[in-house]
Structures are given as C-alpha cells and as structure tokens.
C-alpha positions, 0 to 999 in steps of 0.5 A, spaced: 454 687 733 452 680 735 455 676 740 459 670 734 463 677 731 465 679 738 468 671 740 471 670 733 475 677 735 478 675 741 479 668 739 483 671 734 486 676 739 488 671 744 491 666 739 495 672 736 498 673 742 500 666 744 503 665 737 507 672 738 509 669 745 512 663 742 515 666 737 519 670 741 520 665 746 524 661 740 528 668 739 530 669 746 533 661 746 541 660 746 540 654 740 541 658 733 536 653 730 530 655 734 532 663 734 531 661 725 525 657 726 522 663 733 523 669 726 520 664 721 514 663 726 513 670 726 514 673 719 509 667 717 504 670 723 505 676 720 503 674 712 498 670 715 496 676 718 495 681 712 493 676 707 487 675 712 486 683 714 487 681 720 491 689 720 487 693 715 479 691 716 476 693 722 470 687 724 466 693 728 466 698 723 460 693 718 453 694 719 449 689 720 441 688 718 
C-alpha cells in the first residue's frame, strides 16, 4: 500500500466525521428549518457515501503491482 492511498483515506475519514458532525449539530438546533436542512445534509452524505463506495469497497484489500 503506498503512502497516496493511506492520506486519500483518512482525508476521507476526517471530512466524514466533520460533515456528520454538522449534520448533527443542524438536528439538535431549536429552529425546524435547520433540523430539515441538518436531516437533508446527512441523507445527502449518505447517498454520496454509497454511490461513491465509501461503504462497500474496501481501499486496503487492492494489490498493487
């Protein structure tokens, strides 16, 4: 595994984790409008995440030669 794959997947890991930590943060807001937009923002997340593979391939499994 070289060093590119490792930094493409952590970048990835810490902007997932701030981008659900947004989306919950609009959730757990008084206003109705921002908890809307807070549940838009994560189901958006999550189709992002599974039309990219995010969930299903795994980065470290590929043999590189």
């Amino acid at each position: 595994m070289n060093t590119q794959r490792i930094f493409l997947v952590l970048a990835w890991a810490v902007c997932f984790v701030l981008s659900v930590d947004t989306g919950f943060t609009l959730l757990n807001q008084k206003n109705t409008a921002l908890n809307i937009v807070g549940l838009f923002f994560l189901a958006g997340l999550l189709v992002i995440s599974f039309k990219t593979k995010a969930f299903t391939k795994n980065p470290f499994n590929h043999n590189s030669k």
